[in-house]
Each structure stands twice: as C-alpha cells, then as structure tokens.
C-alpha positions in Angstrom: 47.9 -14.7 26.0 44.4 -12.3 25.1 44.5 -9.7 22.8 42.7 -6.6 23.7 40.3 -5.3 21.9 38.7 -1.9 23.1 37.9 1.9 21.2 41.2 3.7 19.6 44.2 1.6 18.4 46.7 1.6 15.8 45.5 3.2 12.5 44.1 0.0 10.2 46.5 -0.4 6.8 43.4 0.9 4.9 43.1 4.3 6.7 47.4 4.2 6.3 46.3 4.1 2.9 43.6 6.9 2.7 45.7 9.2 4.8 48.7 8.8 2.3 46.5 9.4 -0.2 44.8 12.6 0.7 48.4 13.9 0.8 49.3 12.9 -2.3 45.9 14.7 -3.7 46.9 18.1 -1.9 50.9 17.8 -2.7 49.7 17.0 -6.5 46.6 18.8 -7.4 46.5 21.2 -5.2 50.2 22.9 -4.5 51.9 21.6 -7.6 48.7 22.5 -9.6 48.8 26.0 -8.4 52.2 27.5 -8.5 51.4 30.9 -9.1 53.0 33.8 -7.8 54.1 33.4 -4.8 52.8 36.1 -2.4 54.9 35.8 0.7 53.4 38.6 2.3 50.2 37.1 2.3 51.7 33.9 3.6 53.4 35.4 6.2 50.2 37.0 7.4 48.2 34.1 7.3 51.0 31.7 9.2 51.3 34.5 11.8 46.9 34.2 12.2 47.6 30.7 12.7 50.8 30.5 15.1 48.4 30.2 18.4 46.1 27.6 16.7 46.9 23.9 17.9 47.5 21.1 15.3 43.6 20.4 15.7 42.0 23.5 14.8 44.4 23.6 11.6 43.4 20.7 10.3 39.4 21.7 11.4 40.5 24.6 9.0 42.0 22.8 6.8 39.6 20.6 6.3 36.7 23.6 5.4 39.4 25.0 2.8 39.2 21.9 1.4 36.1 21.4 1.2 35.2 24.7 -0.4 38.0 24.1 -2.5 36.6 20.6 -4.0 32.7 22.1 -4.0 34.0 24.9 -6.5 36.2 22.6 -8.5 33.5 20.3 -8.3 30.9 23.0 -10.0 33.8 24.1 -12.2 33.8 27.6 -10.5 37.1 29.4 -10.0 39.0 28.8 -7.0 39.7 31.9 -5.1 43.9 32.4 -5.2 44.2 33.4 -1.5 42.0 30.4 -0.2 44.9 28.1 -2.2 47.3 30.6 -0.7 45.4 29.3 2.8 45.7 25.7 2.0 49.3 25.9 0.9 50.5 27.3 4.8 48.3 24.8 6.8 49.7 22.2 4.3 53.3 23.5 5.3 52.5 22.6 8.9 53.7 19.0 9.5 51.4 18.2 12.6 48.8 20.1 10.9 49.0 18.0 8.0 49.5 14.3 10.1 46.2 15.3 12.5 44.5 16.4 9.0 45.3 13.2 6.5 44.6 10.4 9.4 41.4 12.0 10.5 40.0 12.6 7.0 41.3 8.9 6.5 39.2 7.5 9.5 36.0 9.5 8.4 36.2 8.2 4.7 36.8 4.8 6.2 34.0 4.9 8.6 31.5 6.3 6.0 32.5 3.9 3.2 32.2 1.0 5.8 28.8 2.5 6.6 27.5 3.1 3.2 28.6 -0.4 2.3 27.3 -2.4 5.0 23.0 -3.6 4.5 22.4 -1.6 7.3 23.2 1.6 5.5 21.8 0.7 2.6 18.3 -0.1 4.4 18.4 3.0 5.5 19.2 5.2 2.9 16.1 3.1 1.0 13.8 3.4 3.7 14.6 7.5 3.8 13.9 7.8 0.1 10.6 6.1 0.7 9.1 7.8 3.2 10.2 10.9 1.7 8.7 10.5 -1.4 5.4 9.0 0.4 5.0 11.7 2.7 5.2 14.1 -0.1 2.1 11.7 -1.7 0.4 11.9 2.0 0.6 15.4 2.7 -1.3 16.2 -0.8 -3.9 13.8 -0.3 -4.2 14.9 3.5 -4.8 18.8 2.4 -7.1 18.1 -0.6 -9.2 16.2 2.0 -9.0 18.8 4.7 -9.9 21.6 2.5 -12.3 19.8 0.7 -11.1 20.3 -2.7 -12.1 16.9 -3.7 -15.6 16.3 -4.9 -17.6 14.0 -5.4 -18.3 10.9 -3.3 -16.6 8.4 -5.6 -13.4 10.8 -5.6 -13.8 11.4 -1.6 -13.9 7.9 -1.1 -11.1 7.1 -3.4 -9.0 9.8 -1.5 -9.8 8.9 2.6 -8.9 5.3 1.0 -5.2 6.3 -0.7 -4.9 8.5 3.0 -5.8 5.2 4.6 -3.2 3.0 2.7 -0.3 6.1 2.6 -0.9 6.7 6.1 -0.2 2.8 6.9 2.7 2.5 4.6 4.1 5.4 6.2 3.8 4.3 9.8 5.1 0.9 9.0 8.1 2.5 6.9 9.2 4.7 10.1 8.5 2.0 12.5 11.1 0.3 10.6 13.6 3.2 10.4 13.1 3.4 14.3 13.6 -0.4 14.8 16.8 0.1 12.9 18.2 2.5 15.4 17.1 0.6 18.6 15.9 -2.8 17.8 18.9 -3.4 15.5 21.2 -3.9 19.2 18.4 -5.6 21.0 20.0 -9.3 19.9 23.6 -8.3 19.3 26.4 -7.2 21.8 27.2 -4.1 22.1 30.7 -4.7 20.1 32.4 -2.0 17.8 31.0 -3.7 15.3 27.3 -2.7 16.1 27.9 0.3 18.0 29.7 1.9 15.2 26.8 1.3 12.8 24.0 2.4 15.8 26.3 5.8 15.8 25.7 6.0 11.5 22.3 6.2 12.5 22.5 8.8 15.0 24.5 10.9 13.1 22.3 10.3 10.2 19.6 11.8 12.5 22.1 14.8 13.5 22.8 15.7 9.7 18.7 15.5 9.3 17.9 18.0 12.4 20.8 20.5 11.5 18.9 20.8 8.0 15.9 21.0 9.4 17.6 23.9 11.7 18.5 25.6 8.7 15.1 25.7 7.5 13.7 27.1 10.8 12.6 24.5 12.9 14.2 21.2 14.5 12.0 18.3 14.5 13.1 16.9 17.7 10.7 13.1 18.7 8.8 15.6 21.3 7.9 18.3 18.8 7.0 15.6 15.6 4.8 14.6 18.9 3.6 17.7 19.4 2.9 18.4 15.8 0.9 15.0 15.3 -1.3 16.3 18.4 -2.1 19.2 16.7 -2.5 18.3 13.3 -4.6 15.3 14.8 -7.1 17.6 16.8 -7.6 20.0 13.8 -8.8 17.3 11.7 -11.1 16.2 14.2 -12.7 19.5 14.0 -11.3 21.2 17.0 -9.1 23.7 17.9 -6.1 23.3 19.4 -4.4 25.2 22.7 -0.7 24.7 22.6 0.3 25.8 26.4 3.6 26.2 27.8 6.2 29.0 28.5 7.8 31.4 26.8 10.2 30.1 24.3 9.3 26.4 23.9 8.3 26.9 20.5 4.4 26.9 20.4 4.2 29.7 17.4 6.5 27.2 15.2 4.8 24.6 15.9 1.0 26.2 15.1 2.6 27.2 11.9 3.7 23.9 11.0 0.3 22.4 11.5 -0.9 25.5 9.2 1.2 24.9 6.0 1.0 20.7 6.3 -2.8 21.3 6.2 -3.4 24.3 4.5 -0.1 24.9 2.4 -0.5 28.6 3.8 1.3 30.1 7.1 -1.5 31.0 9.6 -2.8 34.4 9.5 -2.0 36.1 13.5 -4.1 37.6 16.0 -2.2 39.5 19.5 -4.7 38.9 21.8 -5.4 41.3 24.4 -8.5 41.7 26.9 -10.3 44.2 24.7 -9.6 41.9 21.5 -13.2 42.3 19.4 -15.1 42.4 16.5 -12.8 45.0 15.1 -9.4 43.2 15.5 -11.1 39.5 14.4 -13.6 40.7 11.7 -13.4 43.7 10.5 -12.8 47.6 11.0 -12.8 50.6 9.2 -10.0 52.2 7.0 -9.2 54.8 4.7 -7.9 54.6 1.4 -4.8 56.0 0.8 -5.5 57.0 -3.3 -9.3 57.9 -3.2 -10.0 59.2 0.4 -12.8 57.1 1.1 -13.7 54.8 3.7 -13.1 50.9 3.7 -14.1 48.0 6.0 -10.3 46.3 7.0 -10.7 42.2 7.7 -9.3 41.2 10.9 -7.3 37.7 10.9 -9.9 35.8 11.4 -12.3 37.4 8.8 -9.2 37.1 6.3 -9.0 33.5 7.7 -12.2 32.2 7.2 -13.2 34.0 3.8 -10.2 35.1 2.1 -11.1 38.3 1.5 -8.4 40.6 2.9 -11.0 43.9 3.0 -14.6 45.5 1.3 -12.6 46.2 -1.6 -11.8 43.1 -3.4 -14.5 41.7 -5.5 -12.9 38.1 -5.1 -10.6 36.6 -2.5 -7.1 36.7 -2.7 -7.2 33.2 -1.0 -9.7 30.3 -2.9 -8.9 28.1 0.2 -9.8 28.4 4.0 -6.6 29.3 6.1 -6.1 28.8 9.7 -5.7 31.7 12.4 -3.2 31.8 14.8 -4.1 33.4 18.3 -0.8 34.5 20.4 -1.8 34.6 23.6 -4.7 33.2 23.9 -5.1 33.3 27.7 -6.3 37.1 27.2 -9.1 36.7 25.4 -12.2 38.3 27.4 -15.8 38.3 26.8 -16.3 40.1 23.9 -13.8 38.3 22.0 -15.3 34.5 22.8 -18.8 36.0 21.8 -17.3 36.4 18.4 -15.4 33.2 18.2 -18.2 31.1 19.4 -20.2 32.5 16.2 -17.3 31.0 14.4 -17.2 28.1 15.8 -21.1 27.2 14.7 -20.1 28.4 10.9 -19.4 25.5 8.3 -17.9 25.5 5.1 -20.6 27.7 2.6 -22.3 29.3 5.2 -22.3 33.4 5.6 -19.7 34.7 7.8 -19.9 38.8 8.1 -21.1 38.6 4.1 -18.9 36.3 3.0 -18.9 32.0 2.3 -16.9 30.1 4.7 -14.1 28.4 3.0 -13.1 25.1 3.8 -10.5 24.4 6.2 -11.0 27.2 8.1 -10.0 26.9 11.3 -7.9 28.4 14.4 -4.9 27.5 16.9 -4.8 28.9 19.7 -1.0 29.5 22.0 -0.6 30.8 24.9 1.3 31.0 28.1 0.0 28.8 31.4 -2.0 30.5 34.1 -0.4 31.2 37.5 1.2 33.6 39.2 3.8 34.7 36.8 0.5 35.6 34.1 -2.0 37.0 35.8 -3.8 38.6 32.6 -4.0 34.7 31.5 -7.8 33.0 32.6 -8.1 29.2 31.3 -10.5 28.7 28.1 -14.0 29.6 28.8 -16.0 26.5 29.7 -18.4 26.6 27.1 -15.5 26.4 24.9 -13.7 23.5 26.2 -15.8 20.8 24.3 -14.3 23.0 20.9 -10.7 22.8 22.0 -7.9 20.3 22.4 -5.3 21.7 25.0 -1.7 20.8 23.8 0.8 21.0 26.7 4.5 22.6 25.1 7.6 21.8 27.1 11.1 22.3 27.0 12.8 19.8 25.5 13.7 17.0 27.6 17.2 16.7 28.7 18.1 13.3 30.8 20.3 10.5 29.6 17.3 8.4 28.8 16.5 11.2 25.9 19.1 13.9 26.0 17.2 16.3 23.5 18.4 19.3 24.7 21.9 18.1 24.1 21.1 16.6 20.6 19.7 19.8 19.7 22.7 21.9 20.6 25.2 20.1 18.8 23.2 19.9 16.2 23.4 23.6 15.7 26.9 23.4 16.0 27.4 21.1 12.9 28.5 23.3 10.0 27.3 23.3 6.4 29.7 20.4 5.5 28.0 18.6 8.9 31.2 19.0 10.6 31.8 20.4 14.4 35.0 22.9 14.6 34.9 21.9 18.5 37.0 19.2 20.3 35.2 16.1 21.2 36.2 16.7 25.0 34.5 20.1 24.8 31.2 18.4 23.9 31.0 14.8 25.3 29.3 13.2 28.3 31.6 11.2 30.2 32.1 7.8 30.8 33.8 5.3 33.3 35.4 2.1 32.8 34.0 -0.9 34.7 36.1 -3.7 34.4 34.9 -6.8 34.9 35.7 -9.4 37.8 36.4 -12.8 36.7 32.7 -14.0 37.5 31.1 -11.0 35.3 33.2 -11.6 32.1 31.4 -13.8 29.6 32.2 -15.2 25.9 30.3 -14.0 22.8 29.6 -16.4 19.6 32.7 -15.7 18.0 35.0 -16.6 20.8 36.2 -13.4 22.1 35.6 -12.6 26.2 33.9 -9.2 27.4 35.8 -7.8 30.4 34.3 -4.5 30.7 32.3 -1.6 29.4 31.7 2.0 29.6 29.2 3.4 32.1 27.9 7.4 31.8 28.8 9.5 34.5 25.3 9.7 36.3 26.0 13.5 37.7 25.3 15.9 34.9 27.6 17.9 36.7 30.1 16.4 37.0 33.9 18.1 35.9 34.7 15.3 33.6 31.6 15.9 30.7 32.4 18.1 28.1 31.2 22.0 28.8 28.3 21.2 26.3 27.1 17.9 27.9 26.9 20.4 31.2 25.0 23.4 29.3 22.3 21.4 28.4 21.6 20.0 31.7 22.5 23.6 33.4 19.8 25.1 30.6 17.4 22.7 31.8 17.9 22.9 35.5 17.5 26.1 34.9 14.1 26.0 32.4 13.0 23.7 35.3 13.1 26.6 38.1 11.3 29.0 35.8 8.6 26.6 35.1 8.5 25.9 38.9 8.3 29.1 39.4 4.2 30.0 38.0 3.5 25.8 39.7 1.9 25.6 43.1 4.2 23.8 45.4 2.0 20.4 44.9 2.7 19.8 41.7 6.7 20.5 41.9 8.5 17.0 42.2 10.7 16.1 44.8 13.6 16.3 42.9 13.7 19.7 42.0 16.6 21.8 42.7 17.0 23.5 46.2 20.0 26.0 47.6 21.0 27.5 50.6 22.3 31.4 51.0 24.9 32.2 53.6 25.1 35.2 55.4 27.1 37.0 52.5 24.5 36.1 50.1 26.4 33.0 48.0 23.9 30.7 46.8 24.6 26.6 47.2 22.7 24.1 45.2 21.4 21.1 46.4 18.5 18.2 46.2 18.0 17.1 49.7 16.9 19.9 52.1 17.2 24.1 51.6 14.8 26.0 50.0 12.9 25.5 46.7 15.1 26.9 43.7 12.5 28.8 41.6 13.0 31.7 38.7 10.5 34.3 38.7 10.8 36.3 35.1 14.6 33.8 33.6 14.7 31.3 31.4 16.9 30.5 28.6 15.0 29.7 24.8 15.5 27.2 22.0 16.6 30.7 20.3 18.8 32.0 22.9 20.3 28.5 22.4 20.9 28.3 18.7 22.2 31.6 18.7 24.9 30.6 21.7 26.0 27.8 19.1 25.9 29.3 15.7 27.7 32.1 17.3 30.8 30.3 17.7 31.1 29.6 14.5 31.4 33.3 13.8 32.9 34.6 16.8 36.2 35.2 15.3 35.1 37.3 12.5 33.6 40.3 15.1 35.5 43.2 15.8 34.6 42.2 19.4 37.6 41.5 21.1 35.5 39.5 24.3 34.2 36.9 21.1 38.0 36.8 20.4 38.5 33.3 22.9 40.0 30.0 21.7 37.8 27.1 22.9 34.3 26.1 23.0 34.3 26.2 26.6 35.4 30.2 27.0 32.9 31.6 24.2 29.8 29.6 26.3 31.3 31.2 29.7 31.1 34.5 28.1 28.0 33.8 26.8 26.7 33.0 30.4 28.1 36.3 31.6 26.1 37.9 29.1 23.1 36.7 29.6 23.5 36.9 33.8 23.7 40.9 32.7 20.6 41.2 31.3 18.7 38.7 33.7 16.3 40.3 36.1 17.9 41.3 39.2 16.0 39.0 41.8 16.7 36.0 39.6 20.5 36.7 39.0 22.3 35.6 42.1 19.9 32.0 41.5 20.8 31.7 38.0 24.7 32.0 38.3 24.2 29.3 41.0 22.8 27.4 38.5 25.5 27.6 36.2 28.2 27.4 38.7 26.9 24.2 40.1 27.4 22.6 36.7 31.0 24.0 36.6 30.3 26.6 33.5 33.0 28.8 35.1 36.0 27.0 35.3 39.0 26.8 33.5 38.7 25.3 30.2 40.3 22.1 29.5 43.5 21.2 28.0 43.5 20.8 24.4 46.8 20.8 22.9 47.1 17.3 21.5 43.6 16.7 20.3 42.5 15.5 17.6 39.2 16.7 15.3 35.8 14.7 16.0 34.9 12.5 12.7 31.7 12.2 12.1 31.4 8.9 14.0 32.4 10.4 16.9 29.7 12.7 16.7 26.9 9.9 15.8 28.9 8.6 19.2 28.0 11.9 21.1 24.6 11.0 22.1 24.2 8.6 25.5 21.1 6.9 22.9 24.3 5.6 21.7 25.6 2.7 23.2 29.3 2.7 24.2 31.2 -0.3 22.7 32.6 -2.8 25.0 35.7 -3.8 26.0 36.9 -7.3 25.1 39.7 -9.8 24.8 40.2 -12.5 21.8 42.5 -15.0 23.0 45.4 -15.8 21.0 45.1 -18.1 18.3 47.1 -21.7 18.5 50.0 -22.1 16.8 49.2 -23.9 13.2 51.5 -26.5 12.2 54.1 -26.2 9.4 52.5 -27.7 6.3 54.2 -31.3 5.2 56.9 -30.9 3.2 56.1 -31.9 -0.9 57.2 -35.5 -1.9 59.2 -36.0 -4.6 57.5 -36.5 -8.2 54.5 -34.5 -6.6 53.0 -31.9 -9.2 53.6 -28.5 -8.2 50.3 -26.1 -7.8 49.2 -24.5 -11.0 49.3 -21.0 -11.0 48.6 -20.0 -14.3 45.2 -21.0 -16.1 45.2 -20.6 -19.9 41.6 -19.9 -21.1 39.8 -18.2 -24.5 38.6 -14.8 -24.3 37.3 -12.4 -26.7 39.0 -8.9 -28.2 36.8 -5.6 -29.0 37.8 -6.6 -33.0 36.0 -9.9 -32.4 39.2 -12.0 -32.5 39.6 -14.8 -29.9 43.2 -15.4 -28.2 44.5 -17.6 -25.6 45.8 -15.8 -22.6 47.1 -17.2 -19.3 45.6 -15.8 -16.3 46.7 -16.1 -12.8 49.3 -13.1 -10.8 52.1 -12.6 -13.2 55.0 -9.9 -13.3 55.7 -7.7 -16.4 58.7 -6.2 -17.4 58.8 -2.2 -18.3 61.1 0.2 -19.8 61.0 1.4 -16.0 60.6 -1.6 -13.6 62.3 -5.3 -13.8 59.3 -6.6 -12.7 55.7 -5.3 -12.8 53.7 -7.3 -10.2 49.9 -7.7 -11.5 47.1 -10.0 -10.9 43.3 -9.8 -10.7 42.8 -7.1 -9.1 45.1 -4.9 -10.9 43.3 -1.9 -12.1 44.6 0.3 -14.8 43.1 3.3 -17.1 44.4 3.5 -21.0 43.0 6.4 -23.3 39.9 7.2 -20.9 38.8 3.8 -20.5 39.2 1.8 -17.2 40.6 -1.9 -17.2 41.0 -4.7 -15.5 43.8 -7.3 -15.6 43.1 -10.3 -17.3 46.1 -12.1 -18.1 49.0 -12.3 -20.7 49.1 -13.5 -24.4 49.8 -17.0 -24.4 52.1 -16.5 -28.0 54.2 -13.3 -26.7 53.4 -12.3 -23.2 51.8 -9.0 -24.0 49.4 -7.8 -21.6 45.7 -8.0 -21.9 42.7 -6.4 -19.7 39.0 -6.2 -19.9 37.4 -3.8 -19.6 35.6 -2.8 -16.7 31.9 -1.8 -18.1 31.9 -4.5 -20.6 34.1 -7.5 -18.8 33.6 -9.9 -21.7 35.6 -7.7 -24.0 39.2 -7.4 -24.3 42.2 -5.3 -25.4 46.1 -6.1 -26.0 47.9 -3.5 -24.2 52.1 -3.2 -23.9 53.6 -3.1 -20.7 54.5 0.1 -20.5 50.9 1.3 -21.3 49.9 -1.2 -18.1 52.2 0.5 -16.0 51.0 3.9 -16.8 47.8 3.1 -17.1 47.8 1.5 -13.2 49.2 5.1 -12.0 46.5 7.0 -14.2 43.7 5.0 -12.4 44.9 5.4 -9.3 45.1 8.8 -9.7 41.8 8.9 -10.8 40.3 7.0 -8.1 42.2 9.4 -5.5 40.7 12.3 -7.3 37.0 10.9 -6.8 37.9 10.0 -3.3 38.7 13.3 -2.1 35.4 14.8 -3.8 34.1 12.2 -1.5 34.6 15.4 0.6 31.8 16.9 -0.2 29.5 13.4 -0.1 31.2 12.1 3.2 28.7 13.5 5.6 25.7 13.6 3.1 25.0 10.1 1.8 
C-alpha cells in the first residue's frame, strides 16, 4: 500500500485548531463584546448587499473588517458601530464563517511555519541588512558625487567606505537571490521546499506592492535599468533612456536624480526650436515692481541653482540634474548650447554663475522610425558624451513573467491580500504522471510519481483571466513596438493574422501577415489603474463597474479601452485580446475558496510546483513483550528541589499529573501546560510533594516558583489561552508583513 502525498488534503490538527480558535475570538470578543443595540434595519440592509455574494467573497470581506477591526483596537481607536454591525451578519453566515476560520487558519499556519523555519529567519536578517547598508551607501555615494567631501584624506576615506559598502551590499543581495533560487538547486522540489521558495516570492510581492504605493515598482529589469543609469552618470556621461511611450523612462530618470542628488530632476519639453531661452535663461516681468527680470531655464536652474537674476544666492547649494523629455527633438540650436555645458566643470562660469557639483543631465526619449518622425538620433559629436539606455516593456514569458508579477502585485490590498479567486489569476498547470521507469525515490524513502507542468500556450482557456492579460498586454506592446521596427529586425515569432472577406481578423505564428500597431499600446499606468480599479469598482455610481468577478471588470475594461483606440488599430487589437480568450464567459466560482498568501507566493511560474509523491506504508511494529513479574514499573513521577519567589526550597514531583477542581474530577496537566495567574504567565512544574498543591514557574524567570491551588490552575490555563488567542488574531495585522 503507498500513501499519496500531493498539494490540498485534509486540514492538519493544528490549522483545526487555529480555525476553532478564530471563532472563538469573533463569537467572544467581538459579538458578545459588542451587544449594543441591535439595529435590525441596518442588518437587514447589509445581509440583503451580501445575498448575491458567494461564501468566498464573504469571508474576503470578512476578513478586511477584521482586519480594520484589530488595527483600530490595536491603536486603541474606536471601533466604528456599523463595521461591528458588518462583522456580526457575515459572522451569521455559516459557510461564510467555515471558508473564513479554515483559510485564516491555513495562512497563520503557513506564516508561522515560515517565520519559524532558518530560512525565514535568513531572510528577514539579510533584508534588515541591506536596508540599513543601502541607506549608509546611498549617503556616501551622493556626498561623493556632489563633491561635498573635501579634502583628499576625507575623499579617500569616503571612495574607500563606497568600496567596502558597495561589496557588502552586493555580496548581501547575492545571498538574498541565492536564497530564492539556489536554495532548490540541491533539494526536490517537495512541499516542503516549494512552500518556503513561495515565502520568498511573496515576500518579493509584498516588497513591489509597497514600492507601488510609493510610485514606482522596482521590477529585476528596471533595478537593471536604474544601475545603467546611475552607473553612466557617475562616469561622467549622460544618459539616453530610449524606448516607447509608457515604459517608464521619466520614472526611472527621476530615480537616478534623487539616489544621486537627493533632488527630483528639474524638466525640459524639448521641441525643435528648444534654445537659449528655454535652457538658460529669458526674460520676465515682475509681477510687484513692473520691471524686467532674466527667468533661468532648467538647465540654468540645474547647473547653478539660481532659479532667476533676482536672487542674490541660490535656492539650491548643490548641482541638480536636468531631465530632457523628448530628447529626439532637439535641433541645432539647442546642442550648440548643450555642448557649452558639457565642456563646464564644477567652479567654472556658466551664463554668470559657478557650476555646482553634480550637475548633470538625462536625456528620454522615444526611438526613431516611422511612428516619430520629428525624432533624429543624438548628434554625432555628442555620442562620445552619452550612454544610450534601451527601456522596454516588461518582459512577460514563463522564464520571467514580470508583467504578470507586476499586475497582481497591484492587486494586493493594504493588508497584502488579493480580493480575487485564485482561478481568476493563475497559470495553469497539467499533471504528468509518471510511468514506472520515470518514478524515482528521494532520501527519505518516499517515491515521486509525477509533477506539475505549465501550460505552454499563454492562451490557453484553462489560465486564469490575469495569467492571459499579461501575455495579451504584451502581445499586444509587442505589435506596437513592431510597428516603428523595419521588417529585419522583427523576430520570427511575432504575431501574424489573417482577415476574411467580412473583415474578422485571425491570429496566428506561421504564415499571414505581420501583426503590427501603428498609434496602440497599453502602459504600466493603464495597467495599474485596470487593477486598482477593481478594488473600487463597487463603490461607483457606475452601474457597468457594478460586475461580480475579476474576469468581467478586465472585459469591460478591454471594451473600454478598444473605444478610445485609434480606428485603424481597433479591429487588430480586439484580435489580440480575443485570441487570448478575454471575452468569454467568466468561470465558475461558487465553491471557491480565498487565495492565502502562499497561494499567492505560489502564483508566479518562478515558483516551482511541488511534486507529487507516494510514501509507502510503514511495516507493521510488533506488540511490545509483555512485563515479567517482579519487574519495576516505569517511573513517572520525578521528585526534585526547586526554589519559590520568597526564597523557600520545597520538594515537588514533576512528571503529567491530574488535579482535582471544584469544577473537573480530573485536571490533566504536564509540562507543557501553560496557565496565566494575576498577569503573570506560568508554566507547570509539578505538585507539592507534602499536599499535592500545584506549583508553576514562571515563564520569564523559570528558576522561580509559585504555589498555586487548583482552581487558580484551571482558570489560570483558560486565561492564557485566551490570551494567546487574542495575540494570535492581532497576528492579523503581522501575517502578511513579517
């Protein structure tokens, strides 16, 4: 006989036990806690909101009541009545209240398992390091590239802590990415390991949606990116970050800006006629004395920190850098001007004024081509000044699914959860069973007999709708991009259709004509707003946004956006979307359940799945031999010497012993009985040796001891647990976060 042994199961006793628990917490401090009035009106209204809601997106709702409800209690804020009022009716709701307690119980599990295991513990160390380094680097980095250290012993001193920052730092992340990849390199790919390799991934999710919040997503390509840039300015030239619209190259110039200068880049528009007066400097009038003024351009304010003739000292003691949009427009007379620039170093006149140090520029612009005619490449005599930066979309391919990472990402909430079923959002996988001659044994005995291969076809019906976007998206980013390429640098891959006489549109890869968008694409923005909107779509007085699933708000999303694309691209772009199955009926999802946080770690294909195996069943043991006569029994009691808080010594026996209570016969205790008298939390240490009273220790200071009575034992034990239930659910609110 061979036990399986494959993803899912039977709930384990301990998330039985957590489940129970959380229930207890609502029922007790919660509901009972908060009587009140009861307002039926508002409970009726609030059950009838939630009567088309299946058990799943209760408890998702449940679960964010909650979890507002513990941050305020937490911060000892007053709860707001008709949240409770909330909580109360989805707590009324039997299946709401069995999907909510066993999720929340798998999630605690998961993340107490994670936090507890070395690997989690590496990592949260290694975070805190590099954190606090890069903080160290970044100061060190800007006082060198502004110059604000002097002297050649403290120059030295600096480039030499940069050195030895820089080194630690690379060798700390190089570690933090060997313990997402290399950490599976010599291990199978069991539960065991997958499940941690999915607490790092989601530990990377929870660190991009913060970083989304702040503006900007640090995806691998755009920390690439960044290092590029940052790179080429400190080698003294000027980047050109090129690429289309909406890959991010105005984010990423400003990035490079604050890390070096602490200061967001001042902006130029470039145009054909951009000159002296838009760079440097043009006349004004003031507004209070009616007399003229000379007004600095960007690069004027850049490079001196004056912001016009009328200050007497810069508004800026440091050199800024300039940002130049568009780029490709710049004509003759404005590289006439920046070429004067470019020969100026730190102290010498600019236009009247010293150059400050770390003055520089960044350049972004759009490729040339077709699609930009106004755009001409830099002008040669320039080219030995600049570093060109190619900007693409993010990648999207199993390999590195980026695009994918980044939109679920935005659709994790402030508590880090995703209010979206898991077979909304997943790639999808196929089960390969083994044949007799591919099954093998690991160390420990157990036999691998299959494993979970990703559905290679990005369109395929069985992904989730989201795991389809982001491969549609960038299908679709592809076709604009080929769309400004001359045919010879188009690869053969790239998507081609056919039209039929009515003028439907067929996509294909083998033959037809070359799929390309003249004037459509979709952004990074477009994308993030696609995603946070669902979050909010049911608070519009917009009865379109007014759709139940995930998969409905990103079709009318689709239909949106096919209104306001240009009309020659339109028929093409709805192909596009079609092809991945965007339009079709959304799936089934009565008996879900709500995605853990796990299960989202488990959502990126970077992830490996876990495989399938058997443990055979374990012999039978034989019946231990019966005890001869005159043998001496096992002793299960120990008497030993221990010390009470007054400084007397008594004997007490230890060992699992029962008690007897005003309310129970017999009180079953041991050593890992916990209980919690007057405030103070004890452990079980054994019984009086004269009279059988009770005694613990206590649990900060083990070598001291108390005498207790029974009854204040038995209390005591419900008090901690209690207690300890109380601190688990505020786990809430640390679940996701540590």
């Amino acid at each position: 006989m061979m036990r399986k042994e494959s993803p899912g199961g039977e709930p384990s006793p301990e998330v039985e036990k957590r489940a129970s628990g959380i229930l207890r917490y609502i029922e007790n401090t919660i509901v009972a806690s908060h009587p009140g009035d009861r307002d039926e009106e508002s409970e009726a209204e609030i059950r009838a909101s939630y009567a088309s809601r299946t058990p799943r997106e209760k408890a998702d709702i449940l679960y964010e009541k909650m979890m507002a409800y513990v941050t305020d209690k937490k911060a000892k804020a007053e709860v707001n009545a008709y949240l409770i009022t909330e909580i109360k009716v989805l707590f009324d709701d039997q299946e709401t209240r069995d999907v909510f307690s066993e999720t929340y119980a798998e999630a605690r599990v998961d993340a107490k398992q994670y936090r507890m295991s070395d690997l989690g513990k590496t990592w949260k160390h290694l975070n805190e390091q590099i954190g606090r380094l890069e903080k160290e680097f970044q100061q060190v980095e800007r006082a060198l590239f502004l110059r604000t250290v002097e002297g050649k012993s403290n120059v030295s001193a600096a480039r030499s802590k940069a050195e030895r920052l820089a080194g630690r730092l690379l060798a700390l992340k190089t570690q933090r990415e060997n313990l997402k990849t290399l950490n599976l390199e010599h291990v199978p790919y069991t539960s065991e390991n997958t499940d941690v390799a999915a607490a790092f991934q989601f530990e990377m999710d929870k660190r991009g949606a913060d970083q989304l919040r702040r503006g900007f997503m640090w995806l691998p390509s755009r920390e690439k990116i960044h290092t590029d840039t940052v790179a080429a300015l400190q080698n003294g030239r000027w980047p050109v970050l090129v690429g289309e619209a909406g890959t991010g190259k105005s984010d990423q110039a400003d990035a490079a800006a604050l890390e070096l200068t602490g200061s967001l880049p001042t902006e130029l528009e470039c145009e054909a006629t951009t000159g002296e007066k838009q760079m440097i400097k043009d006349v004004a009038i003031d507004d209070e004395t009616g007399g003229s003024y000379q007004e600095y351009g960007s690069l004027m304010r850049a490079f001196t920190g004056f912001e016009d003739s009328r200050e007497k000292t810069p508004s800026h003691d440091k050199g800024r850098i300039v940002r130049f949009d568009e780029s490709g427009r710049l004509g003759p007379k404005a590289y006439s001007v920046i070429k004067k620039a470019r020969q100026k170093a730190a102290g010498d006149d600019f236009y009247g004024h010293p150059v400050l140090p770390g003055a520089a520029a960044i350049w972004t612009t759009n490729p040339t081509g077709t699609r930009y005619p106004d755009r001409r490449s830099v002008d040669p005599a320039m080219r030995r000044e600049i570093a060109e930066i190619y900007v693409d979309y993010p990648d999207q391919s199993a390999e590195n699914p980026e695009g994918f990472e980044f939109m679920y990402r935005a659709l994790l909430d402030d508590n880090y959860h995703i209010p979206v079923a898991e077979a909304e959002l997943a790639p999808a996988y196929i089960k390969h069973e083994f044949s007799n001659e591919e099954k093998y044994h690991l160390g420990d005995g157990r036999i691998v007999v299959g494993e979970d291969l990703l559905i290679e076809d990005g369109a395929d019906q069985h992904h989730g709708s989201l795991w389809r976007l982001a491969n549609a998206v960038k299908a679709l980013q592809n076709s604009f991009i080929y769309g400004n390429k001359p045919p010879e640098e188009i690869p053969p891959d790239a998507l081609r259709f056919k039209e039929d006489m009515d003028g439907n549109i067929t996509l294909e890869t083998a033959t037809g004509e070359l799929l390309t968008l003249s004037s459509s694409t979709i952004t990074l923005g477009e994308v993030q707003s696609w995603m946070q909107g669902f979050k909010d779509r049911l608070q519009k007085q917009n009865e379109a946004f007014q759709v139940a699933s995930f998969s409905e708000w990103i079709k009318l999303k689709i239909d949106i956006y096919l209104k306001q694309v240009d009309q020659a691209d339109r028929a093409k772009a709805r192909a596009i979307f079609d092809h991945f199955h965007l339009f079709d009926a959304a799936p089934n999802l009565k008996d879900l359940k709500p995605i853990t946080p796990k299960k989202i770690g488990y959502l990126s294909p970077r992830v490996p799945r876990p495989l399938h195996v058997e443990t055979p069943a374990p012999e039978a043991v034989a019946e231990p031999a019966e005890q001869k006569d005159g043998a001496k029994p096992v002793e299960l009691n120990t008497t030993i010497e221990v010390t009470l808080e007054d400084g007397r010594n008594v004997r007490i026996r230890k060992g699992e012993q029962s008690l007897r209570t005003n309310v129970s016969s017999e009180l079953a205790v041991g050593a890992k009985t916990r209980f919690r008298v007057a405030g103070s939390d004890y452990a079980f240490a054994g019984t009086l040796e004269e009279d059988n009273k009770p005694v613990g220790s206590f649990l900060v200071e083990p070598d001291l001891h108390k005498i207790f009575s029974s009854e204040e034992v038995e209390k005591g034990i419900v008090d901690h647990a209690f207690q300890k239930l109380e601190k688990d659910v505020e786990m809430l609110c640390e679940m996701t976060k540590t």
